[in-house]
C-alpha positions as CSV (number, residue, x, y, z in Angstrom):
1,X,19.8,13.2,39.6
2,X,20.8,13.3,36.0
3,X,18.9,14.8,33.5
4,X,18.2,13.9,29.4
5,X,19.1,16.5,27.3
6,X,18.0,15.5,23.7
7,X,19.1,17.1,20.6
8,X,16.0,19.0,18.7
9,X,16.0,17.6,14.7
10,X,12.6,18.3,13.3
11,X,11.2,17.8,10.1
12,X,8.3,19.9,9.0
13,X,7.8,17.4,6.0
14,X,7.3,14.6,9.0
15,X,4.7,15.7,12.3
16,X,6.2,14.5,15.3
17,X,9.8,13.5,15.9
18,X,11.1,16.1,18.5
19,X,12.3,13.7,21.0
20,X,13.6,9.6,20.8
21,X,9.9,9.1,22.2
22,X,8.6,10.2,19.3
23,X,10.3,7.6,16.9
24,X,7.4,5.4,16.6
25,X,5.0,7.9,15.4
26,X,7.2,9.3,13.1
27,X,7.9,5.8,11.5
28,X,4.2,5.3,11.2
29,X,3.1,8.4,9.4
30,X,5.9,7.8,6.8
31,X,4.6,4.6,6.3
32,X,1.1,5.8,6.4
33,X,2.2,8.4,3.9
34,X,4.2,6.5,1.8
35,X,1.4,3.6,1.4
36,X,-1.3,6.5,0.4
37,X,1.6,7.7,-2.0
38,X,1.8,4.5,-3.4
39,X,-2.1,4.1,-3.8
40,X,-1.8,7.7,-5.6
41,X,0.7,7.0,-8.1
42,X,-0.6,3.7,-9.0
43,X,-4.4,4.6,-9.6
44,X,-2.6,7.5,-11.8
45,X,-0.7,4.4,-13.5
46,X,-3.5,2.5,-13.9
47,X,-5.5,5.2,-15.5
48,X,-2.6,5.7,-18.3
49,X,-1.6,2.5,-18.9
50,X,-6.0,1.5,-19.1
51,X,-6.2,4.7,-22.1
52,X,-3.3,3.7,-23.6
53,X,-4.6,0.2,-23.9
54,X,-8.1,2.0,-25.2
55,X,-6.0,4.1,-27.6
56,X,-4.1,1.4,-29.1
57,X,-7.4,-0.7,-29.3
58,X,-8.8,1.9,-31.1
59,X,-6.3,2.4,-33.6
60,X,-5.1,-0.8,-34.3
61,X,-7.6,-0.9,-38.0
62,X,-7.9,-4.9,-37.4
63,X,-4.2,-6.3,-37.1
64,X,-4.1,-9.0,-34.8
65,X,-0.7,-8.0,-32.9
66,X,-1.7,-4.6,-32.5
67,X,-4.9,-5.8,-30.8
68,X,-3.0,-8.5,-28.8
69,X,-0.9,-5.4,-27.5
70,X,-3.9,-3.4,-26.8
71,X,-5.8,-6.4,-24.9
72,X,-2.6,-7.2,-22.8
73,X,-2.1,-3.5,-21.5
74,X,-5.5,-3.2,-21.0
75,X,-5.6,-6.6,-18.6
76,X,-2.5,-5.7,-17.0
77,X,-3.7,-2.5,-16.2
78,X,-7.0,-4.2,-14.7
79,X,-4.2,-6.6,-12.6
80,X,-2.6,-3.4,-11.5
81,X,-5.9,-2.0,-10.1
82,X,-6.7,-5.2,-8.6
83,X,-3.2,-5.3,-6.7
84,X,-4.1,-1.8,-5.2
85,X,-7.5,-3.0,-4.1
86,X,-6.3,-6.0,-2.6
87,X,-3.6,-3.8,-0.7
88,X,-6.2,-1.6,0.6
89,X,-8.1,-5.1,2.2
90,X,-4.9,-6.5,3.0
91,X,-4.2,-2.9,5.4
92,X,-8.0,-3.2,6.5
93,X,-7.5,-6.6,7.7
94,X,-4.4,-5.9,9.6
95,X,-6.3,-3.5,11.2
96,X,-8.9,-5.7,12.3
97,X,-6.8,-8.0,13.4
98,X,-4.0,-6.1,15.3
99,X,-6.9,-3.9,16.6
100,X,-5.3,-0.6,15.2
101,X,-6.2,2.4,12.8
102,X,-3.3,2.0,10.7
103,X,-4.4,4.6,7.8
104,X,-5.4,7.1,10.1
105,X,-2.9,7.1,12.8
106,X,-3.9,9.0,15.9
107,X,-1.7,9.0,18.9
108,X,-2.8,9.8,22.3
109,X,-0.9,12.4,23.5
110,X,1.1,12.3,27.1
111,X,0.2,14.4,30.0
């Protein structure tokens, strides 16, 4: 009888991954975690690109290009947020469909 020997690579910035079995978990959470990341970073984006708008509103003492500057980072800042909304029921209808908790992955475990 021959026996697997596997080579142990783990990654404490990634759970799981300690065998070849353990591959599709691993690429989950990183996808998991890199879609939250993304979610992160763009509600941060949003938030500075939205005050910026504000700010330039605010100072823009009545000239027309300013305040065409102002109102267009302002609406593509409100397009941004709307992009990360719909991502979020995009990922909540896979789920639904496919039948799976793809945010919150939880794997059963063997034995």
């Amino acid at each position: 009888m021959v026996s697997k020997v596997y080579a142990t690579i783990t990654n404490a910035a990634v759970p799981g991954g300690s065998s070849p079995a353990d591959s599709p978990k691993q690429f989950a959470v990183i996808i998991a975690t890199l879609w939250q990341t993304l979610i992160i970073v763009g509600g941060l984006a949003f938030l500075l690109y939205f005050l910026m708008g504000g700010l330039q509103w605010i100072t823009a003492g009545g000239e027309k290009q300013k305040l065409q500057e102002a109102q267009s980072m302002i609406t593509n800042g409100l397009i941004g947020l709307a992009v990360l909304a719909a991502s979020y029921v995009i990922i909540k209808f896979l789920e639904s469909v496919l039948g799976m908790n793809l945010l919150n992955i939880s794997w059963p475990t063997a034995g």
